[in-house]
Backbone bond lengths (Angstrom), bond angles and torsions (degrees), N, CA, C in turn:
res aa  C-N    CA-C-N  psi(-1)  N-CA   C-N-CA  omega(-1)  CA-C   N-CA-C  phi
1 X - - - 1.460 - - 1.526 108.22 -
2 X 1.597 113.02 127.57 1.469 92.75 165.41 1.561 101.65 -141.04
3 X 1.632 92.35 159.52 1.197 95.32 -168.14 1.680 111.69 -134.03
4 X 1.665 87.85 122.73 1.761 103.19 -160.65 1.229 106.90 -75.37
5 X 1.824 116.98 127.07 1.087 101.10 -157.51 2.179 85.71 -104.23
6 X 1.244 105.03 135.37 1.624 97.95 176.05 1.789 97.08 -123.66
7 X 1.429 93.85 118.59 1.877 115.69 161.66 1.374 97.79 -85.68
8 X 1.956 89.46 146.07 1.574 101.41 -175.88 2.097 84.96 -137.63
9 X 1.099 107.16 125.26 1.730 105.73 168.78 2.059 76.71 110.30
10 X 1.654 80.53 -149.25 1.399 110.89 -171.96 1.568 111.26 -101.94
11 X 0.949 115.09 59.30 1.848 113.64 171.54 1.160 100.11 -81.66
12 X 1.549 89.51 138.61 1.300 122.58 171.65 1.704 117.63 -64.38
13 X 1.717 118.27 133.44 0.892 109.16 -151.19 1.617 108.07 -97.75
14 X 1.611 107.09 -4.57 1.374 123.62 -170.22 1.906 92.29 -71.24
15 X 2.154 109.14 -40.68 1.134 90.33 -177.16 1.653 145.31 -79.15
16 X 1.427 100.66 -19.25 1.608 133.59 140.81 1.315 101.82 -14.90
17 X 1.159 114.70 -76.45 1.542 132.36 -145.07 1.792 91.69 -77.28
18 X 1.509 114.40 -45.34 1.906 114.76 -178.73 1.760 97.66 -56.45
19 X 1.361 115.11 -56.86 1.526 122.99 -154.54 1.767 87.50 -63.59
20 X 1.138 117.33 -55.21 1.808 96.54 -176.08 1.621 131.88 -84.99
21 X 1.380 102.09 0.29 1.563 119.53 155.94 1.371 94.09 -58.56
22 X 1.449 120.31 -94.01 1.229 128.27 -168.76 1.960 114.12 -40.53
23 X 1.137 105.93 -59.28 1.872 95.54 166.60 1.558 124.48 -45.56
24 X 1.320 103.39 -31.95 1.629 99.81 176.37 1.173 106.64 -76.66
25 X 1.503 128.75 -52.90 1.828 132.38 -153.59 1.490 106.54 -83.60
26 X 1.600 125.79 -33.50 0.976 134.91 -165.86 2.276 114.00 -101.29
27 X 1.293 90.33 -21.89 1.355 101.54 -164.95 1.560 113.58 -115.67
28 X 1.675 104.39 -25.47 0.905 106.61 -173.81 1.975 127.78 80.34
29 X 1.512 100.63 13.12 1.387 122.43 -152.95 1.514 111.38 -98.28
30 X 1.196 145.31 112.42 1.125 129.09 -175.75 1.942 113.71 -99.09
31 X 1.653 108.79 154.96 1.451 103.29 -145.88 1.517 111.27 -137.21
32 X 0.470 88.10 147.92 1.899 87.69 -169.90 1.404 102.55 -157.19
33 X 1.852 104.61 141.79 1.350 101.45 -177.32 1.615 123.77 -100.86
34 X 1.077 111.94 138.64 1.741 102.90 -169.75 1.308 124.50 -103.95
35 X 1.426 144.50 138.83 1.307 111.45 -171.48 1.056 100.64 -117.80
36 X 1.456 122.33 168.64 1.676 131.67 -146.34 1.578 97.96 -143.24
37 X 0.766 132.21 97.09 1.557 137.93 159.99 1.517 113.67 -51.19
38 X 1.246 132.39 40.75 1.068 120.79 -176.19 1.793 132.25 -92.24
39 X 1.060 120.59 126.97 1.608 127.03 177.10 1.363 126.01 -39.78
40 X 0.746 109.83 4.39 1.536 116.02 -164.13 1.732 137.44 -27.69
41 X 1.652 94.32 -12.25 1.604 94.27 170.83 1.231 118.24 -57.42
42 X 1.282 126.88 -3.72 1.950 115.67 -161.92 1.392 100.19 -101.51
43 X 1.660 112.55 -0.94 1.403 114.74 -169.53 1.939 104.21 -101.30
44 X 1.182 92.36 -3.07 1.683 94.58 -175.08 1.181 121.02 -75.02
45 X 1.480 136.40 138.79 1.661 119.15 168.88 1.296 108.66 -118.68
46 X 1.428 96.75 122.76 1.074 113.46 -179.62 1.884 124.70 -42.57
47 X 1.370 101.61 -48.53 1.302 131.27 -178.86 1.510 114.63 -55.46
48 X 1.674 110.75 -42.43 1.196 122.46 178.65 1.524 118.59 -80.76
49 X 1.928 93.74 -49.83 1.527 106.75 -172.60 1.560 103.94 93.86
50 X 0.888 121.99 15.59 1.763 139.00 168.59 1.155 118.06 -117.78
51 X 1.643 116.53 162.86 0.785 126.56 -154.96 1.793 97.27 -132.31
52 X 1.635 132.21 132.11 1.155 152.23 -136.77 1.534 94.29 -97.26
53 X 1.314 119.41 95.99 1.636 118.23 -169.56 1.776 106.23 -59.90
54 X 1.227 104.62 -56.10 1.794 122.37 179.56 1.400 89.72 -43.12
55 X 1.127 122.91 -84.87 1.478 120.03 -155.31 1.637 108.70 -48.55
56 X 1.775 136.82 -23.60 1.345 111.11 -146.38 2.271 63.81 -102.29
57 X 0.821 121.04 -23.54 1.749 108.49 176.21 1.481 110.21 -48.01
58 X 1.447 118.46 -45.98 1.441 137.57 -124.80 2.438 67.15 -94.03
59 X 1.272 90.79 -62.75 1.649 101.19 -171.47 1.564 119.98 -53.85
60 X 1.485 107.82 -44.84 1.509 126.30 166.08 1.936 99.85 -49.21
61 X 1.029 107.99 -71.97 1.808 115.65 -175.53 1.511 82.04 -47.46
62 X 0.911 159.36 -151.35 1.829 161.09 -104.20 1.359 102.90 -20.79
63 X 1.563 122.21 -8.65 1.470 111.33 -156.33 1.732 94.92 -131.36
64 X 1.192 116.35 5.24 1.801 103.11 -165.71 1.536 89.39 -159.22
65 X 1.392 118.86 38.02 1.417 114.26 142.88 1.098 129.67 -54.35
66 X 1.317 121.67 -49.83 1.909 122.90 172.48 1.451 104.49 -79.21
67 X 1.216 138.94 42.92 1.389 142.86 -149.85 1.566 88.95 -132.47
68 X 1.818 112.77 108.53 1.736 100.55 175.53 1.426 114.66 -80.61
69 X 1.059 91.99 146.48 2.168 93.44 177.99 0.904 100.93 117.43
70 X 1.857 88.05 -149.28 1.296 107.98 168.65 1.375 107.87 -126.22
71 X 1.316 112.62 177.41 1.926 111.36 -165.10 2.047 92.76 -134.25
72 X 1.214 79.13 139.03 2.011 85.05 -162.76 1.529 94.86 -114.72
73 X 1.602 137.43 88.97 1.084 128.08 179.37 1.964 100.54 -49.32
74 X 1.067 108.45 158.02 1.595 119.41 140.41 1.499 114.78 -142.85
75 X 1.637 95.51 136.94 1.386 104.05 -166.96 1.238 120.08 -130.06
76 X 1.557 125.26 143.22 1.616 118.34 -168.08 1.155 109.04 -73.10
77 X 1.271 127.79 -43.19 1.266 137.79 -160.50 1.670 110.69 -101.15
78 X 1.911 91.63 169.09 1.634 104.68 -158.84 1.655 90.95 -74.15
79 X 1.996 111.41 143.43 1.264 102.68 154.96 1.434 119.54 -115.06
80 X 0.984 112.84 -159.40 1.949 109.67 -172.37 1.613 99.60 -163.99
81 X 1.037 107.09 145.01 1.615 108.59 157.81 1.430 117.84 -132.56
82 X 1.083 148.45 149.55 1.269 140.01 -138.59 2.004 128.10 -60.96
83 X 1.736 80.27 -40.98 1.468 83.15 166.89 1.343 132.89 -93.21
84 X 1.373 113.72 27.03 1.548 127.18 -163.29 1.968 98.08 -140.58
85 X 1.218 122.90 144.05 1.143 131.06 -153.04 1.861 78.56 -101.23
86 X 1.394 113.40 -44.10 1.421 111.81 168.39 1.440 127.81 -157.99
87 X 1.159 133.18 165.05 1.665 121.69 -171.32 1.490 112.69 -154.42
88 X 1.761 115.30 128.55 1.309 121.77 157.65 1.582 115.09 -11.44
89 X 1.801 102.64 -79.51 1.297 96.79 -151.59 1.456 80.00 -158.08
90 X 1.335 104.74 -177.44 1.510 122.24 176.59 1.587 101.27 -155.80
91 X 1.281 97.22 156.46 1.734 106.96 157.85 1.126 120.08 -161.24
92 X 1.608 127.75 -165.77 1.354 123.42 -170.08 1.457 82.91 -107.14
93 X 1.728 104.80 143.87 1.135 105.10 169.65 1.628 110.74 -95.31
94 X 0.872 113.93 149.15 1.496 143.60 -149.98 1.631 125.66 26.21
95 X 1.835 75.66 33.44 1.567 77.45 -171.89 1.845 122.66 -112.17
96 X 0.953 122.74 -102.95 1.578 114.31 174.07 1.436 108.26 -129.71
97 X 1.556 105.62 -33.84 2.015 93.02 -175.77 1.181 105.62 -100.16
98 X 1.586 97.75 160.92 1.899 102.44 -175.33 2.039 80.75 -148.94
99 X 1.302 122.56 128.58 1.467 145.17 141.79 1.223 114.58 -69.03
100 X 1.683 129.07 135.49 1.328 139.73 152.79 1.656 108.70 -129.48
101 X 0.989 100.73 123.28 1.287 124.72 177.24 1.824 123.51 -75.46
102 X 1.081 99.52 72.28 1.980 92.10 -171.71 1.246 139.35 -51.05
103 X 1.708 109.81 -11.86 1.449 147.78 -151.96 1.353 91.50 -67.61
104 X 1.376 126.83 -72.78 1.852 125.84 -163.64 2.156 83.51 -106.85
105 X 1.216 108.79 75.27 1.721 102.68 152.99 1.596 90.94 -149.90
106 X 1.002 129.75 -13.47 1.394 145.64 171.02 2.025 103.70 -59.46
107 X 1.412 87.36 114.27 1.628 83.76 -168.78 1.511 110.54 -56.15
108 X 1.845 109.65 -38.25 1.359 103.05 -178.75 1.892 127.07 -66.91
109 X 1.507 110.53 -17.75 1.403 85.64 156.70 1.219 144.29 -53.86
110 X 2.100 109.88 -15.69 1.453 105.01 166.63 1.406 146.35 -68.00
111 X 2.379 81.86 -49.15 1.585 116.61 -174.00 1.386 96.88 -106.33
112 X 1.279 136.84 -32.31 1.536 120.82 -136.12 1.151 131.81 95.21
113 X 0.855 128.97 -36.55 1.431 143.84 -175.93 1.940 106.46 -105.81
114 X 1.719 98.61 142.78 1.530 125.98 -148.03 1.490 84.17 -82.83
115 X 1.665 136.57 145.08 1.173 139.17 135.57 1.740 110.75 -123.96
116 X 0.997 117.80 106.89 1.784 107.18 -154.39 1.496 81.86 -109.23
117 X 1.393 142.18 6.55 1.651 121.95 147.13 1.856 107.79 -86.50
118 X 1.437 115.62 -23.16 1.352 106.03 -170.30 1.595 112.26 -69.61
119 X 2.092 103.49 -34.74 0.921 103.15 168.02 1.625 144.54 -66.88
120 X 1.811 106.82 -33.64 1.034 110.95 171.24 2.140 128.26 -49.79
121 X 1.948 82.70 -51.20 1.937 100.76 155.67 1.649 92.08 -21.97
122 X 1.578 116.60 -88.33 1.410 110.71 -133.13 1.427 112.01 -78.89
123 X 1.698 108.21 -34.84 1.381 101.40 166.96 2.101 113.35 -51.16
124 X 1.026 132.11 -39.00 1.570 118.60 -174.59 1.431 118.25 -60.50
125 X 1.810 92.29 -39.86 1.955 109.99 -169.54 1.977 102.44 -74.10
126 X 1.212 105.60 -24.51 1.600 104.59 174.49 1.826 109.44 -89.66
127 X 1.447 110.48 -27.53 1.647 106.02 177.19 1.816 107.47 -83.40
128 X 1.253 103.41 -22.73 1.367 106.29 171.57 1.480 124.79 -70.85
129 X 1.654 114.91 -42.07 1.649 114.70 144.92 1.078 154.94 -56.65
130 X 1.508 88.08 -33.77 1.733 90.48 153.36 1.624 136.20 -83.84
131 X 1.627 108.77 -20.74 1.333 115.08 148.23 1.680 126.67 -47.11
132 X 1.269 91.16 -46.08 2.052 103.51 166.80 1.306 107.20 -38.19
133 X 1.423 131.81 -69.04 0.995 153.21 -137.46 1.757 106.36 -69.29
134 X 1.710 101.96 -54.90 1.324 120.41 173.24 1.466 110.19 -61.47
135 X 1.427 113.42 -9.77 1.896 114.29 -175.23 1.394 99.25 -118.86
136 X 1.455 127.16 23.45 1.175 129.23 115.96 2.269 86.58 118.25
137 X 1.430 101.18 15.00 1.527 112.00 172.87 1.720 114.06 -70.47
138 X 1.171 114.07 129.73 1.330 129.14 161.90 1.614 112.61 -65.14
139 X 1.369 111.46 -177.96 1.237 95.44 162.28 1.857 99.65 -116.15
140 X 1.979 97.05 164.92 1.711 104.63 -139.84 1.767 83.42 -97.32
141 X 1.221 97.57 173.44 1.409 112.69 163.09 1.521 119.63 -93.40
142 X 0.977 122.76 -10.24 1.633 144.72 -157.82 1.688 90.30 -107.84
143 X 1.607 100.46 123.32 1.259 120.60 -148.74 1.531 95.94 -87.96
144 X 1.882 108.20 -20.88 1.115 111.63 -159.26 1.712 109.47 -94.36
145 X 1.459 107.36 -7.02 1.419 118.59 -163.45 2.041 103.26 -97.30
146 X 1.379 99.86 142.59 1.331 118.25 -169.91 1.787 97.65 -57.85
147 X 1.479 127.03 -27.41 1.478 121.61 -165.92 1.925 103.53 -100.07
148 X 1.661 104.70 31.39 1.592 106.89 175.99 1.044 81.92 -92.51
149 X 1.496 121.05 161.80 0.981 154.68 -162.03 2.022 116.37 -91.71
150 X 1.218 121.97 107.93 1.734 89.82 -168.11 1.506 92.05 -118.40
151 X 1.624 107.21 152.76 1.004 120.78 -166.27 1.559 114.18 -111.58
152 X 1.462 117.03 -6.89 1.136 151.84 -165.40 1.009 131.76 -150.38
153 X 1.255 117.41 161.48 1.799 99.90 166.57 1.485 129.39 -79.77
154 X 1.322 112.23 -6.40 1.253 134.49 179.36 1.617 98.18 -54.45
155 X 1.268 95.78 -68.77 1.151 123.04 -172.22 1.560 123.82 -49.08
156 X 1.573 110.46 -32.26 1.379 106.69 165.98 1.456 124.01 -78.46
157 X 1.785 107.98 -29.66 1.442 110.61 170.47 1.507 134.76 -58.44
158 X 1.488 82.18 -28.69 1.824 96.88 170.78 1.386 136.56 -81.48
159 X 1.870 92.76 -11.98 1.604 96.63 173.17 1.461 105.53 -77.84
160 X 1.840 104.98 163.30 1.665 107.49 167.24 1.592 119.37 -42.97
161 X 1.361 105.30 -156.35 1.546 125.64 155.18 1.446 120.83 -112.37
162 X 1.169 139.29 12.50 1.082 138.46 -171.27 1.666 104.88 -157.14
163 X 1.310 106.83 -176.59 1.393 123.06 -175.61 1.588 100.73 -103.91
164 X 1.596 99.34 140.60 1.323 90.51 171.76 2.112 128.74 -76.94
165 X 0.925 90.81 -157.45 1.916 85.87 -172.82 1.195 113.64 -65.94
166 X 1.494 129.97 -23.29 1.207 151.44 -175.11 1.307 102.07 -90.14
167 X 1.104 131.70 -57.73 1.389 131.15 179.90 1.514 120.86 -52.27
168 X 1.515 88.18 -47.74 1.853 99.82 -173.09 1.643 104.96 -62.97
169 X 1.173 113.66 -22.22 1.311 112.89 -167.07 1.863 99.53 -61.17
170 X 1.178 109.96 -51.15 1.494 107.55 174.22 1.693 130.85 -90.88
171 X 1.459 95.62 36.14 1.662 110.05 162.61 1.540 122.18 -104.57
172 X 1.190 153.78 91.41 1.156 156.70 -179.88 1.279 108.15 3.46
């Protein structure tokens, strides 16, 4: 399985390099990075100041049809989808793209102040759920499992690191 990882903005390359450490040693996943030429101003709202997660998937897919796997946007900026004021990430469920949003996992959008291990934590545990999602995962009831649902950031810090027994069962 591999899973193409495509940066859009300025990602950090130290975190690139954590997210496919961990996919290879832990997942067994092999990773390669892809790059995506994508337009993305038409997806912005002005009104919000976000950026339309569905649509840059919907735009990304025109471009990575012959693309094996799955394709893991990472993205600098905040996204939103209509019924959500804001959101981690999105993906297709059981399908090939999965979005992560890096914008609010960054400790200083809370306090100000830099934690670049707290951040790396949440960026993996949110690219790791939305990978779930594309391998055909719901989201869990199990508070401790990476496919609970977070509504916050609270909420992602408090989940485990892994999937629970049920979950793992449907990860490659």
């Amino acid at each position: 399985m591999i899973i193409n990882i495509a940066p859009i903005g300025n990602v950090d390359k130290g975190l690139i390099k954590y997210i496919e450490d961990h996919l290879s040693r832990y997942y067994n996943f092999s990773t390669q990075e892809l790059k995506l030429n994508l337009d993305i101003k038409k997806f912005y709202s002005e009104e919000r100041r976000q950026y339309y997660s569905t649509q840059i998937i919907q735009e990304a897919a025109k471009f990575t049809g012959n693309v094996k796997d799955k394709v893991l946007i990472l993205f600098e900026d905040d996204l939103f989808v209509p019924v959500f004021t804001y959101i981690f990430g999105e993906a297709q469920f059981n399908g090939k793209h999965a979005i992560v949003s890096l914008c609010r996992l960054h400790e200083e959008f809370y306090t100000g102040k830099t934690n670049q291990k707290l951040f790396f934590e949440r960026t993996l545990k949110e690219v790791l759920h939305e990978l779930g999602h594309t391998f055909n995962l719901k989201h869990c009831h199990d508070w401790d499992c990476l496919m609970h649902t977070s509504g916050g950031i609270e909420e992602v810090d408090i989940k485990g690191s892994g999937f629970c027994v049920e979950c793992s069962k449907s990860i490659p």
